[in-house]
C-alpha positions, 0 to 999 in steps of 0.5 A: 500500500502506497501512502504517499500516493494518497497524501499521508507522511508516516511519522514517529516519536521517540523516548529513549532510555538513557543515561544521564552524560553516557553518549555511547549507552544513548546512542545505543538506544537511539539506534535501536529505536531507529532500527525499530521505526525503519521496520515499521515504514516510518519516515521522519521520527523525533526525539527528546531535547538533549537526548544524546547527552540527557537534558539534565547534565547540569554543569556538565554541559561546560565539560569540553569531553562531554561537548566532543563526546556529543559531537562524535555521536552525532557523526556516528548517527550520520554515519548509521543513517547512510543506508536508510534511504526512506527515514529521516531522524531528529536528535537533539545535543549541546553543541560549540558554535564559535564561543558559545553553547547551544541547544540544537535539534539535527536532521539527519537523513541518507545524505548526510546531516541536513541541518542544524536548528539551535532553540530560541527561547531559553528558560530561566525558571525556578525548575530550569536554568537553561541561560546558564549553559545555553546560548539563544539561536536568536544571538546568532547570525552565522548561517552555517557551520563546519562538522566533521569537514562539511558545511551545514546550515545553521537555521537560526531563524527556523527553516523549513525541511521540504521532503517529496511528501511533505516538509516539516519544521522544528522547535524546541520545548520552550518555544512551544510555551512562548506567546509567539512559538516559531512553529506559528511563522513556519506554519505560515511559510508551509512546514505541514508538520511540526517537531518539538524536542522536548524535555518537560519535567511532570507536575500534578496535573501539568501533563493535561495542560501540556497536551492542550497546548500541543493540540491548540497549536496544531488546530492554531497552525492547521498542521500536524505536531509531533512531540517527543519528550524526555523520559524517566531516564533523566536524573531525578536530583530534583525533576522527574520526567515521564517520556511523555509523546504526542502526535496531533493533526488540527486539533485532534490526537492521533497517538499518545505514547505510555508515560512513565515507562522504562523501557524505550516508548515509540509511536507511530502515525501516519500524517494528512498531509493534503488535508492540512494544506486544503485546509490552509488552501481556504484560510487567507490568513495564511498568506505569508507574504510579509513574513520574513522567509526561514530557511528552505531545505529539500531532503531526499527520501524513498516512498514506503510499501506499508501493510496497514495504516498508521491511523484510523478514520472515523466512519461517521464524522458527523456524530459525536463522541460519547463524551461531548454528545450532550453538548453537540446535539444541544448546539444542533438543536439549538442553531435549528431552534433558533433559526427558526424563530428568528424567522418567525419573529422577524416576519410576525409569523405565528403558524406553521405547515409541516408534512408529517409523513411518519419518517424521520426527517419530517420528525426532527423538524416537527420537534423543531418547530415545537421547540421554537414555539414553546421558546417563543411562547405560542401555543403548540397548537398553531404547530398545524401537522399535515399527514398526506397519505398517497398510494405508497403510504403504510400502516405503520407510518401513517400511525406514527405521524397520528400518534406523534402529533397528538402526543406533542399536543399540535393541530392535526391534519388528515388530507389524502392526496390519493384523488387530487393526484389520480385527477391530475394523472387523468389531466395530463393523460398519464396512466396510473399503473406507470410507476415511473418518475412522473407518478412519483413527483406528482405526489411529492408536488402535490404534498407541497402544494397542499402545505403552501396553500394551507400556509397561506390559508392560516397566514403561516409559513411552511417548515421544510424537512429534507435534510443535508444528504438529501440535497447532496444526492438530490434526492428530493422532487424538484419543486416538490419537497425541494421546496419550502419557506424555512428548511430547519434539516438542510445542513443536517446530514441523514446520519446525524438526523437519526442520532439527534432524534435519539437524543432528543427522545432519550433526554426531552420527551415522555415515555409514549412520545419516546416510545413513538420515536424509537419505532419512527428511528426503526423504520426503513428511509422511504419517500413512499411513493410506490404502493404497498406490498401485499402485506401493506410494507413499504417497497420503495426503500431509499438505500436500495436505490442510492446507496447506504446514507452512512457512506453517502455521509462519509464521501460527502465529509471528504469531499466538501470539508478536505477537498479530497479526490475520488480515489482518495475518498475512495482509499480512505473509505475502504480503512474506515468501512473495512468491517462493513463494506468491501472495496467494490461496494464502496466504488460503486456508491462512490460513483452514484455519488459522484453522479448524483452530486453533479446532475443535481446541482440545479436543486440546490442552486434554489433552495430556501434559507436554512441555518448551518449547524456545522461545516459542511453546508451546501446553500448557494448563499453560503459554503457551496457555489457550483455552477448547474452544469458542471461535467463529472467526467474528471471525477468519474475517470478518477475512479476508473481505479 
C-alpha cells in the first residue's frame, strides 16, 4: 500500500532510555529505536531535547569531553543513517558554535546531516536554568557551520525541511510555551508538520495542560505536531520526567505514547498531509507574504510499501463522541431552534405547515418547530401537522405521524392526496399503473402544494424537512419537497438526523412520545411513493436505490470539508468501512455519488434559507457555489481505479 500516493507522511516519536552524560549507552538506544521505526515504514521520527547527552547534565554541559563526546555521536548517527534511504531522524545535543553553547535539534537523513536548528527561547525558571549553559539561536547570525569537514546550515531563524511528501519544521520545548512559538511563522511559510524536542519535567496535573497546548497549536497552525519528550531516564536530583509523546493533526490526537515507562516508548502515525494544506488552501490568513522567509531545505527520501495504516478514520464524522454528545446535539438543536424563530419573529409569523409523513426527517423538524414555539411562547397548537397519505403510504407510518402529533399536543391534519393526484394523472393523460418518475413527483408536488396553500390559508409559513444528504444526492422532487419557506434539516446530514432524534427522545420527551420515536428511528428511509406490498410494507426503500446514507455521509465529509479526490475518498473509505463494506461496494456508491452530486446541482442552486449547524453546508448563499452544469467526467475517470 502506497501512502504517499494518497497524501499521508508516516511519522514517529521517540523516548529513549538513557543515561544521564553516557553518549555511547544513548546512542545505543537511539539506534535501536531507529532500527525499530525503519521496520515499521516510518519516515521522519523525533526525539527528546538533549537526548544524546540527557537534558539534565547540569554543569556538565561546560565539560569540553562531554561537548566532543556529543559531537562524535552525532557523526556516528550520520554515519548509521547512510543506508536508510526512506527515514529521516531528529536528535537533539549541546553543541560549540564559535564561543558559545547551544541547544540544537539535527536532521539527519541518507545524505548526510541536513541541518542544524539551535532553540530560541531559553528558560530561566525556578525548575530550569537553561541561560546558564545555553546560548539563544536568536544571538546568532552565522548561517552555517563546519562538522566533521562539511558545511551545514545553521537555521537560526527556523527553516523549513521540504521532503517529496511533505516538509516539516522544528522547535524546541520552550518555544512551544512562548506567546509567539516559531512553529506559528513556519506554519505560515508551509512546514505541514511540526517537531518539538522536548524535555518537560511532570507536575500534578501539568501533563493535561501540556497536551492542550500541543493540540491548540496544531488546530492554531492547521498542521500536524509531533512531540517527543524526555523520559524517566533523566536524573531525578530534583525533576522527574515521564517520556511523555504526542502526535496531533488540527486539533485532534492521533497517538499518545505510555508515560512513565522504562523501557524505550515509540509511536507511530501516519500524517494528512493534503488535508492540512486544503485546509490552509481556504484560510487567507495564511498568506505569508510579509513574513520574513526561514530557511528552505529539500531532503531526499524513498516512498514506503506499508501493510496497514498508521491511523484510523472515523466512519461517521458527523456524530459525536460519547463524551461531548450532550453538548453537540444541544448546539444542533439549538442553531435549528433558533433559526427558526428568528424567522418567525422577524416576519410576525405565528403558524406553521409541516408534512408529517411518519419518517424521520419530517420528525426532527416537527420537534423543531415545537421547540421554537414553546421558546417563543405560542401555543403548540398553531404547530398545524399535515399527514398526506398517497398510494405508497403504510400502516405503520401513517400511525406514527397520528400518534406523534397528538402526543406533542399540535393541530392535526388528515388530507389524502390519493384523488387530487389520480385527477391530475387523468389531466395530463398519464396512466396510473406507470410507476415511473412522473407518478412519483406528482405526489411529492402535490404534498407541497397542499402545505403552501394551507400556509397561506392560516397566514403561516411552511417548515421544510429534507435534510443535508438529501440535497447532496438530490434526492428530493424538484419543486416538490425541494421546496419550502424555512428548511430547519438542510445542513443536517441523514446520519446525524437519526442520532439527534435519539437524543432528543432519550433526554426531552415522555415515555409514549419516546416510545413513538424509537419505532419512527426503526423504520426503513422511504419517500413512499410506490404502493404497498401485499402485506401493506413499504417497497420503495431509499438505500436500495442510492446507496447506504452512512457512506453517502462519509464521501460527502471528504469531499466538501478536505477537498479530497475520488480515489482518495475512495482509499480512505475502504480503512474506515473495512468491517462493513468491501472495496467494490464502496466504488460503486462512490460513483452514484459522484453522479448524483453533479446532475443535481440545479436543486440546490434554489433552495430556501436554512441555518448551518456545522461545516459542511451546501446553500448557494453560503459554503457551496457550483455552477448547474458542471461535467463529472474528471471525477468519474478518477475512479476508473
Amino acid at each position: 500500500m502506497k501512502i504517499n500516493e494518497y497524501g499521508f507522511l508516516r511519522v514517529a516519536a521517540a523516548s529513549p532510555k538513557l543515561k544521564v552524560a553516557d553518549c555511547d549507552y544513548n546512542v545505543s538506544e537511539i539506534k535501536s529505536i531507529i532500527t525499530q521505526a525503519e521496520e515499521n515504514d516510518v519516515q521522519i521520527v523525533c526525539f527528546p531535547e538533549l537526548c544524546i547527552t540527557g537534558y539534565t547534565c547540569g554543569d556538565l554541559f561546560f565539560q569540553t569531553l562531554l561537548q566532543q563526546k556529543a559531537l562524535q555521536s552525532l557523526i556516528e548517527l550520520v554515519d548509521f543513517m547512510k543506508d536508510r534511504s526512506s527515514l529521516i531522524v531528529i536528535v537533539g545535543l549541546p553543541l560549540v558554535i564559535k564561543n558559545s553553547l547551544y541547544n540544537v535539534a539535527a536532521v539527519l537523513s541518507k545524505d548526510g546531516l541536513e541541518g542544524i536548528v539551535p532553540k530560541t527561547f531559553i528558560p530561566n525558571s525556578n525548575e530550569f536554568y537553561e541561560k546558564r549553559w545555553f546560548a539563544s539561536g536568536a544571538e546568532t547570525n552565522e548561517p552555517s557551520i563546519v562538522i566533521n569537514g562539511q558545511s551545514i546550515l545553521l537555521a537560526t531563524g527556523g527553516s523549513i525541511f521540504e521532503t517529496p511528501f511533505g516538509n516539516f519544521g522544528i522547535e524546541i520545548c520552550e518555544d512551544l510555551w512562548t506567546s509567539i512559538p516559531p512553529s506559528s511563522k513556519l506554519a505560515m511559510q508551509g512546514a505541514d508538520v511540526i517537531f518539538n524536542l522536548s524535555a518537560s519535567n511532570e507536575l500534578v496535573g501539568k501533563n493535561e495542560y501540556r497536551k492542550s497546548l500541543i493540540l491548540q497549536q496544531s488546530a492554531r497552525c492547521s498542521a500536524a505536531y509531533v512531540y517527543a519528550s524526555a523520559g524517566c531516564g533523566e536524573s531525578s536530583t530534583d525533576l522527574v520526567f515521564s517520556g511523555a509523546c504526542f502526535i496531533t493533526e488540527n486539533g485532534t490526537m492521533l497517538a499518545e505514547s505510555k508515560r512513565f515507562s522504562l523501557n524505550n516508548e515509540l509511536i507511530i502515525s501516519d500524517i494528512d498531509v493534503l488535508l492540512l494544506r486544503n485546509d490552509r488552501l481556504k484560510n487567507t490568513n495564511y498568506r505569508a507574504k510579509d513574513l520574513k522567509m526561514s530557511w528552505e531545505v529539500g531532503i531526499d527520501i524513498s516512498p514506503v510499501m506499508v501493510s496497514k495504516m498508521a491511523r484510523t478514520f472515523n466512519p461517521h464524522p458527523f456524530i459525536p463522541s460519547k463524551e461531548n454528545e450532550n453538548e453537540t446535539f444541544s448546539d444542533v438543536f439549538n442553531i435549528q431552534t433558533h433559526g427558526l424563530a428568528k424567522r418567525l419573529l422577524h416576519t410576525g409569523i405565528k403558524t406553521v405547515t409541516i408534512g408529517v409523513s411518519g419518517g424521520l426527517d419530517s420528525t426532527l423538524a416537527l420537534l423543531v418547530a415545537v421547540k421554537t414555539f414553546d421558546l417563543l411562547g405560542l401555543s403548540r397548537e398553531n404547530i398545524y401537522g399535515i399527514t398526506m397519505p398517497g398510494f405508497g403510504t403504510t400502516n405503520r407510518t401513517y400511525a406514527n405521524a397520528i400518534e406523534l402529533m397528538k402526543s406533542l399536543s399540535i393541530t392535526t391534519k388528515e388530507i389524502s392526496i390519493v384523488d387530487a393526484v389520480t385527477q391530475h394523472f387523468k389531466d395530463i393523460g398519464h396512466d396510473i399503473n406507470n410507476h415511473n418518475i412522473t407518478y412519483e413527483n406528482a405526489q411529492a408536488r402535490e404534498r407541497t402544494q397542499i402545505l403552501m396553500n394551507y400556509a397561506n390559508k392560516i397566514d403561516g409559513l411552511v417548515v421544510g424537512t429534507g435534510n443535508l444528504s438529501e440535497l447532496a444526492l438530490g434526492w428530493a422532487t424538484y419543486n416538490g419537497d425541494q421546496m419550502s419557506m424555512y428548511a430547519v434539516n438542510a445542513s443536517v446530514p441523514k446520519t446525524l438526523v437519526a442520532s439527534l432524534t435519539r437524543w432528543i427522545a432519550d433526554t426531552q420527551m415522555d415515555e409514549s412520545t419516546r416510545k413513538i420515536l424509537h419505532d419512527i428511528l426503526d423504520t426503513p428511509f422511504s419517500p413512499e411513493l410506490l404502493p404497498t406490498s401485499e402485506e401493506g410494507d413499504i417497497v420503495q426503500k431509499t438505500e436500495h436505490f442510492v446507496g447506504p446514507y452512512e457512506l453517502h455521509d462519509f464521501f460527502l465529509h471528504r469531499m466538501l470539508r478536505y477537498g479530497d479526490t475520488p480515489k482518495r475518498i475512495h482509499f480512505i473509505a475502504k480503512h474506515a468501512f473495512a468491517s462493513d463494506y468491501s472495496s467494490e461496494e464502496i466504488l460503486k456508491w462512490l460513483k452514484v455519488f459522484y453522479g448524483r452530486f453533479f446532475a443535481q446541482q440545479f436543486k440546490r442552486s434554489c433552495m430556501p434559507d436554512s441555518p448551518k449547524v456545522g461545516s459542511i453546508n451546501l446553500s448557494p448563499r453560503g459554503d457551496w457555489r457550483m455552477p448547474s452544469d458542471a461535467s463529472v467526467r474528471e471525477w468519474l475517470n478518477d475512479l476508473e481505479i
